[in-house]
C-alpha positions in Angstrom: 222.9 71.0 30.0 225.9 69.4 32.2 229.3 68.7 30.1 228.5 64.9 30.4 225.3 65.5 28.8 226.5 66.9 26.2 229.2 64.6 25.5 226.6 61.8 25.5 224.4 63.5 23.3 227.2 63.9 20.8 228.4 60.1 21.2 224.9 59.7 20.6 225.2 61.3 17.1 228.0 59.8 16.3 226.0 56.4 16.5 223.5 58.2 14.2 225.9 58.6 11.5 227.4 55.2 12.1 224.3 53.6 11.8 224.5 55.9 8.1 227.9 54.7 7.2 229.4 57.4 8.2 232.3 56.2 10.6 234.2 60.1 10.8 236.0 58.9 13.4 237.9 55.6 12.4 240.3 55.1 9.7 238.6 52.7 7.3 241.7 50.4 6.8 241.9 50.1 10.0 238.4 49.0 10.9 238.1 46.7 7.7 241.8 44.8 8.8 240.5 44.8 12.4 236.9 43.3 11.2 238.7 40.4 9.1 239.0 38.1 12.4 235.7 36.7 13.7 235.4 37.6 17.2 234.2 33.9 18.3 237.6 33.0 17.3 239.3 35.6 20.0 236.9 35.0 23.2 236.3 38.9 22.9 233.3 39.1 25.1 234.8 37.4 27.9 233.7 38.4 31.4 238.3 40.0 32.0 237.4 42.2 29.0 234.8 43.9 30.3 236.4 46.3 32.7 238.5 46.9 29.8 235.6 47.7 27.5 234.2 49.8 30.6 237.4 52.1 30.9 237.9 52.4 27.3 234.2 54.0 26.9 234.3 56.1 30.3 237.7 57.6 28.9 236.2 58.3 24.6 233.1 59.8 26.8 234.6 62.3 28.8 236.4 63.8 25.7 234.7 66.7 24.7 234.9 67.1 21.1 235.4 65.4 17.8 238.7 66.3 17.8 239.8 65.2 21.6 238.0 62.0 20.7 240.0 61.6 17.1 243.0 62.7 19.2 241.9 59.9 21.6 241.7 56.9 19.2 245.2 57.7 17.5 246.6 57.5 20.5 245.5 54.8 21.7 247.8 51.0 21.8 247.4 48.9 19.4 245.3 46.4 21.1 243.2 49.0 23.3 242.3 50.5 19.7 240.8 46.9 18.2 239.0 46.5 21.3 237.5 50.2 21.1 236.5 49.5 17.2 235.0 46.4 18.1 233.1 47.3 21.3 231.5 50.2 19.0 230.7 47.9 16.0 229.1 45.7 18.5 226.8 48.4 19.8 226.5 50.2 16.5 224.8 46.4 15.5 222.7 45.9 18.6 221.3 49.7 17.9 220.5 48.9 14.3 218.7 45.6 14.6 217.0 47.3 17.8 215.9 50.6 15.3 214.6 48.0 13.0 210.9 46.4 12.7 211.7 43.9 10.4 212.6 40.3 11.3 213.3 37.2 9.9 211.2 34.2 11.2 212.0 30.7 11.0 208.6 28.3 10.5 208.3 24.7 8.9 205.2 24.3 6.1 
């Protein structure tokens, strides 16, 4: 298996505890404080941010282990950190409600 295989294998199980409620890599604080604001109120998704978004990923994947991607994260500014949390909260969602068979459906009687 190539390096970048792995790697995404291993992101990939970090999902899979995520999606547990096991967030090993973020500092809980952090993510609750970061979680407070709405992100319809910051224009988050916004079609600048993406490249962003893009770089932030590429750079967390090419780390090789849980400790380079730790390492990573605390490192990381301020504002680059918020985006990173909630860019993986985002996808963390999506892969939840994707994993899931049950839906709410609106109807009138």
């Amino acid at each position: 298996m190539l390096p970048e295989e792995t790697s995404l294998d291993e992101i990939e199980t970090l999902l899979n505890q995520s999606v547990c409620g096991i967030h090993a890599l973020f500092d809980h604080q952090r993510i609750a404080e970061i979680m407070k604001k709405p992100t319809e109120n910051l224009d988050f998704f916004r079609f600048s941010n993406l490249e962003k978004i893009q770089t932030l990923f590429s750079r967390f994947a090419v780390c090789r282990t849980f400790l380079e991607r730790q390492q990573f994260l605390l490192h990381l500014p301020t504002e680059d950190y918020e985006t990173f949390v909630r860019i993986y909260f985002h996808i963390l969602e999506n892969t939840v409600l994707a994993r899931s068979t049950f839906r709410h459906y609106a109807f009138s009687l």
